[in-house]
C-alpha positions, 0 to 999 in steps of 0.5 A: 500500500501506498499513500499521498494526503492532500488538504482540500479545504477543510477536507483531508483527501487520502489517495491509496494505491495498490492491495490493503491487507493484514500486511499493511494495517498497521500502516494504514491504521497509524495513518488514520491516526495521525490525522485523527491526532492533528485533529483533521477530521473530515476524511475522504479516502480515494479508493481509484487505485485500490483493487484488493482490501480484506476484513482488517482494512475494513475494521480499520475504516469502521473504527476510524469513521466511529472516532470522527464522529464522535467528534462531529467528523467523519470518514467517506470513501470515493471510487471504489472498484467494482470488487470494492463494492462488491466487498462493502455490499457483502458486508453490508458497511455500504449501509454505514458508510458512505461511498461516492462514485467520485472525489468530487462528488465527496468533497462536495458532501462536507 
């Protein structure tokens, strides 16, 4: 896994690329924490070059939009592959989370 932020507004936009697995959830979690921890809390994670996650990345998503919103945050996702869907669907997280068909249409949900 790889990974670019960039500040857009008041919106941390988050560019992965490349499998999320078991292998990488530390980085990935202490990422999320990081930004959390300096207190930006809108998050837009960019899935357009993901196109593999297990269980692990998506527990770390769940908890990482759990923490945003307690502070009036929260965690969106733009432009997951068809096997992302496939994957929020069957675990129904797409009834949690919201996931939009492009970084635009994300940024303009804050």
């Amino acid at each position: 896994m790889e990974y670019a932020t960039r500040q857009d507004g008041k919106v941390t936009v988050i560019e992965l690329s490349g499998e999320i697995d078991v292998s990488c959830a530390p980085q990935l979690k202490a990422l999320l924490q990081g930004l959390m921890d300096e207190e930006k809390n809108q998050l837009l994670v960019d899935l357009t070059q993901v196109p593999f996650m297990d269980s692990t990345a998506l527990g770390i998503f769940i908890s990482a939009f759990k923490r945003t919103r307690q502070v009036g945050g929260g965690v969106k996702f733009a432009n997951p592959q068809a096997d992302l869907r496939k994957v929020f669907s069957l675990t129904q997280t797409d009834k949690l989370l919201t996931i939009f068909d492009s970084v635009d249409e994300g940024l303009r949900s804050f």
